[in-house]
C-alpha positions as CSV (number, residue, x, y, z in Angstrom):
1,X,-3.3,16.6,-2.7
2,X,-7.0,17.8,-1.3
3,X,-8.2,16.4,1.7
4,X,-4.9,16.4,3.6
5,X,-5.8,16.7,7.2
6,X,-2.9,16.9,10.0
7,X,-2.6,13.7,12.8
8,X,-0.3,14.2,15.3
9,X,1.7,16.5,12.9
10,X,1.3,14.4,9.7
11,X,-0.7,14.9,6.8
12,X,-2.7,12.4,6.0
13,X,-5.2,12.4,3.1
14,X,-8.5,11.7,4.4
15,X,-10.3,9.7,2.0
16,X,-11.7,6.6,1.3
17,X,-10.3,3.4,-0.5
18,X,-12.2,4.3,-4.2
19,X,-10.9,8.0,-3.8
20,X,-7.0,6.8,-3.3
21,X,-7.7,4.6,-6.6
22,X,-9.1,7.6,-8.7
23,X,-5.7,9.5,-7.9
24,X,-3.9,6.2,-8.6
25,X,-5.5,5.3,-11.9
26,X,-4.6,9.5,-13.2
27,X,-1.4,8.9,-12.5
28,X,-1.0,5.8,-14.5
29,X,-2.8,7.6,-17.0
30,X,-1.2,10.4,-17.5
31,X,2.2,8.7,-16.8
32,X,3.1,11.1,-13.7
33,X,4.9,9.7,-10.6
34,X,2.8,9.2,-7.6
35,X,4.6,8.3,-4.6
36,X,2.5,6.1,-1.7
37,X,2.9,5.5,1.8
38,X,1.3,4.4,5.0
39,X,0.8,5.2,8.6
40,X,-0.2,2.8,11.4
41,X,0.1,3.2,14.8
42,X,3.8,1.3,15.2
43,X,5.2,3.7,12.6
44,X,3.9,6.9,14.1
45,X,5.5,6.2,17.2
46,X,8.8,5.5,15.3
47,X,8.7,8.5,13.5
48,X,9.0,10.4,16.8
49,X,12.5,9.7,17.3
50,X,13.6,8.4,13.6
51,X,14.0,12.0,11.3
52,X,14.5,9.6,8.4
53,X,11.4,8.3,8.5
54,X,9.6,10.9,9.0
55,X,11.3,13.0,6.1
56,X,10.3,9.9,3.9
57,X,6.6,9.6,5.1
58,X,5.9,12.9,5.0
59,X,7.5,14.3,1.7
60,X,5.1,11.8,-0.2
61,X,2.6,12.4,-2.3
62,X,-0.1,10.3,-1.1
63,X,-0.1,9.1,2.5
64,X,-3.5,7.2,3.8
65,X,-4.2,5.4,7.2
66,X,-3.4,2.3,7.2
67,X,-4.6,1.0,10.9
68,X,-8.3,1.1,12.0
69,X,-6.6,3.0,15.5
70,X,-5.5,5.9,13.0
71,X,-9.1,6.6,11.9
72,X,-10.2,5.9,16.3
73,X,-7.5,7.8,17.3
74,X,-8.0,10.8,14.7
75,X,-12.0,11.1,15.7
76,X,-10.8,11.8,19.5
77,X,-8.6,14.4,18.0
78,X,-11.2,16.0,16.0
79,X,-10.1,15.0,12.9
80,X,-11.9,12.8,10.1
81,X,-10.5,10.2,8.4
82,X,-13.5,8.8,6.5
83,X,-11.7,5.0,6.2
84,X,-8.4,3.2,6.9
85,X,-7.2,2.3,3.1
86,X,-4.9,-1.3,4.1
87,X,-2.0,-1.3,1.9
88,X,-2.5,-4.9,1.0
89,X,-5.9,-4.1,-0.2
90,X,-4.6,-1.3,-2.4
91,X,-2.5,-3.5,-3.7
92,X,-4.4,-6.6,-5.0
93,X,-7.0,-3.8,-6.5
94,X,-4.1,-2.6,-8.3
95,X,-2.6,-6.2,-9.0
96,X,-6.0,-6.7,-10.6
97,X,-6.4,-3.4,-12.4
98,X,-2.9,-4.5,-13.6
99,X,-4.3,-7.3,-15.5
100,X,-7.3,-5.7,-17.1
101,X,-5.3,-2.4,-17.8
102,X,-2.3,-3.9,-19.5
103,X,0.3,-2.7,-16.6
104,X,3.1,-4.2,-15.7
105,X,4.1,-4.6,-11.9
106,X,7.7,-5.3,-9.8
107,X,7.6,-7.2,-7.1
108,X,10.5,-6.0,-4.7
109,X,10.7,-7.5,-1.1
110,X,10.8,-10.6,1.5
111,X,12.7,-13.5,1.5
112,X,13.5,-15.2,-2.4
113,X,11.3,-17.9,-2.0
114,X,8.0,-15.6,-1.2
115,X,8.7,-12.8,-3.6
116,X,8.9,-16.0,-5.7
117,X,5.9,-17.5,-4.9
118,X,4.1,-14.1,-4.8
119,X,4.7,-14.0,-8.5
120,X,3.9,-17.6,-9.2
121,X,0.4,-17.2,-7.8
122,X,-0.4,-13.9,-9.7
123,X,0.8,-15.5,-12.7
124,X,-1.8,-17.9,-12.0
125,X,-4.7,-15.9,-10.9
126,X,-4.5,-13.5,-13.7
127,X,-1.5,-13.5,-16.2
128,X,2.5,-13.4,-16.7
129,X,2.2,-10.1,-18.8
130,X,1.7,-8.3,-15.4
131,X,5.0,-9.2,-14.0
132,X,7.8,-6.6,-14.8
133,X,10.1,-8.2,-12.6
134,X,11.0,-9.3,-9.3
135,X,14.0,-9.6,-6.3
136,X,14.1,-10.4,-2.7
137,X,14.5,-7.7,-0.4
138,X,17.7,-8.6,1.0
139,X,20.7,-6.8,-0.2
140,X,23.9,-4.9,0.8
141,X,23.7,-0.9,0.7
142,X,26.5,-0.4,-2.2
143,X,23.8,-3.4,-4.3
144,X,21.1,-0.1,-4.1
145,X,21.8,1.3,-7.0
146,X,22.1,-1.7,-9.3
147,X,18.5,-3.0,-7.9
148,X,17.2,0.4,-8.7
149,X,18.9,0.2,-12.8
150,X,16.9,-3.2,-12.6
151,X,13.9,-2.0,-11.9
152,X,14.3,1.0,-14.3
153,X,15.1,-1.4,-16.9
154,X,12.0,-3.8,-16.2
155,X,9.4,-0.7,-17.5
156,X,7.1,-1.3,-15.2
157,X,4.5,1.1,-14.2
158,X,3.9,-0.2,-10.6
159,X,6.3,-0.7,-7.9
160,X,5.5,-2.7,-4.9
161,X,8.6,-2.9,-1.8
162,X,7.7,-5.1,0.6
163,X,10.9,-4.5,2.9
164,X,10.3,-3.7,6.4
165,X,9.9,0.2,8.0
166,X,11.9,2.2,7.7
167,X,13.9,0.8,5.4
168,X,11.4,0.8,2.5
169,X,10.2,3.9,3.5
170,X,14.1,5.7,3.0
171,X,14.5,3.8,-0.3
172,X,11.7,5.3,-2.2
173,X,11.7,8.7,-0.7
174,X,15.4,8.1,-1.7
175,X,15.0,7.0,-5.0
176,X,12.1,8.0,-6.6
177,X,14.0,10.5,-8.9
178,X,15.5,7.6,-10.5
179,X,12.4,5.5,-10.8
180,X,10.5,8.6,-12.3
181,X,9.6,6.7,-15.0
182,X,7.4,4.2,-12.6
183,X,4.4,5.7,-12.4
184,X,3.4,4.4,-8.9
185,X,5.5,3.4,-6.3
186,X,4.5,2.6,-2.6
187,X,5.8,0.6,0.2
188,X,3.4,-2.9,1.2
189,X,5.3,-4.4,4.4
190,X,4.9,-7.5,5.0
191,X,2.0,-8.4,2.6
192,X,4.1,-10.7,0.5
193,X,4.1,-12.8,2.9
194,X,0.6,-12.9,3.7
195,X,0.0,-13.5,-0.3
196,X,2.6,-16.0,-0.2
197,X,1.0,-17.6,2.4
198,X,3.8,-17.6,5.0
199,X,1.6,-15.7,7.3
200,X,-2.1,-15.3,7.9
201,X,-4.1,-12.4,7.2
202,X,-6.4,-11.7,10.5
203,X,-10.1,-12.1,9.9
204,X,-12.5,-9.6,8.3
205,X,-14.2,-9.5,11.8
206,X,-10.7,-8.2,13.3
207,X,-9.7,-6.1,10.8
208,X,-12.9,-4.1,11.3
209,X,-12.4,-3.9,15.0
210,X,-8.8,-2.9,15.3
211,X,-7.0,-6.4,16.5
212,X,-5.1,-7.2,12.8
213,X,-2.0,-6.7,15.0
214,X,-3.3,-9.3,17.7
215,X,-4.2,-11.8,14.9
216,X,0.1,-11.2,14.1
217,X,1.1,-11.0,17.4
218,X,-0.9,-15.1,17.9
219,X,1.7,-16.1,15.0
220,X,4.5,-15.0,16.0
221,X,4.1,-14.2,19.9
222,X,8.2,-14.1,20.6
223,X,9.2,-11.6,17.8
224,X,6.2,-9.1,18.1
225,X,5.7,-8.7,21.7
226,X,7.7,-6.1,22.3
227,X,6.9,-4.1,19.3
228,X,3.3,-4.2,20.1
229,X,3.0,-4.2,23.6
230,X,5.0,-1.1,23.9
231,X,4.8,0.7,20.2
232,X,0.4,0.4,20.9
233,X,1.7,2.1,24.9
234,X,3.4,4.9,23.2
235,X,1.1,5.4,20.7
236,X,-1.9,5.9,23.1
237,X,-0.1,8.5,25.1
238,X,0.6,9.9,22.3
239,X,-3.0,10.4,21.1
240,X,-3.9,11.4,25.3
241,X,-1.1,13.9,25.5
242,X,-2.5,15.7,22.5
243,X,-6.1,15.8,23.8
244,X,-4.6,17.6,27.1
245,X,-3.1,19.7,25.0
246,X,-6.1,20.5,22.8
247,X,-4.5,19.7,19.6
């Protein structure tokens, strides 16, 4: 891909949300695999210490800033990343390029009841013919293989996990030999549930201004504490001991 640029020792592709959808709509095109991912803050810090990870974010094709503090953070490092490009944006533009294009999507992720509901309400908003298929995100490792042959099977051109990092991340980097027939595949985190409607989406307002993750953090204050009060630590010595350095 052009426009790579390197933050904190990843390669990122610098460019804006329309940019990421021109690659996207070639590949469905011309039928050729493109394999998405993200980077916020939280999973930068984790892919210090987990090699998994990192192997999986960074041998993918496509890889654009998801948090508002990658595009800060980058700027102090002299680096320019034009726009953060939210997952869950990219995918209701392609959920809705889905329905005028004539693909077909699967829906892999959360609990049975939201992936359920996710699919209900798409159904609604614009048709059945863009659902491929669909399965909750829990499942036992030796059940891998047969959810992948399901989602061969389903033909559908878009593939959407929303399973928690790094989980989701290892699956596709994992798999995406055997789903080379999917022409885009890319990880969404917990936006099922936002679509769903189990969890609220922060404001336009704080999405513009960084605090998304304080907006989730109000919900659900006992299970995200931790991860953000130390993973947003981390992260900013991370970005400080790289502009000591001069990197």
């Amino acid at each position: 891909m052009k426009n790579k640029v390197s933050f904190l020792g990843i390669p990122v592709d610098a460019i804006t949300m329309q940019e990421t959808l021109n690659i996207i709509d070639k590949a469905l095109i011309c039928k050729i695999q493109l394999h998405h991912t993200v980077i916020n803050a939280g999973k930068v810090v984790s892919m210090q210490d987990d090699t998994g990870l990192m192997k999986s974010v960074i041998e993918a094709d496509l890889i654009n800033a998801d948090g508002q503090s990658i595009v800060w953070a980058a700027k102090l490092l002299g680096v320019m990343i034009p726009e953060r490009v939210a997952g869950i944006d990219l995918m209701e533009q392609l959920i809705e390029k889905s329905y005028k294009e004539n693909y077909k999507c699967f829906f892999f992720g959360a609990e049975d009841k939201v992936v359920k509901e996710v699919v209900r309400k798409y159904s609604l908003k614009y048709s059945k013919n863009i659902i491929a298929g669909f399965r909750n995100g829990f499942y036992e490792k030796n059940d891998e293989k047969n959810i992948v042959n399901q989602i061969v099977k389903s033909k559908a051109n878009i593939l959407f996990v929303a399973i928690t990092s790094p989980k989701k991340e290892i699956f596709l980097n994992k798999y995406k030999d055997e789903l080379k027939n999917i022409s885009f595949i890319m990880g969404v985190g917990g936006s099922f549930d936002v679509i769903s409607g189990k969890t609220k989406r922060a404001p336009i307002f704080m999405q513009k201004i960084g605090l998304e993750w304080f907006y989730r953090f109000l919900q659900e204050p006992q299970r995200m504490w931790k991860r953000y009060l130390f993973g947003n630590i981390k992260f900013m010595f991370l970005v400080v001991r790289n502009i000591v350095k001069g990197n």
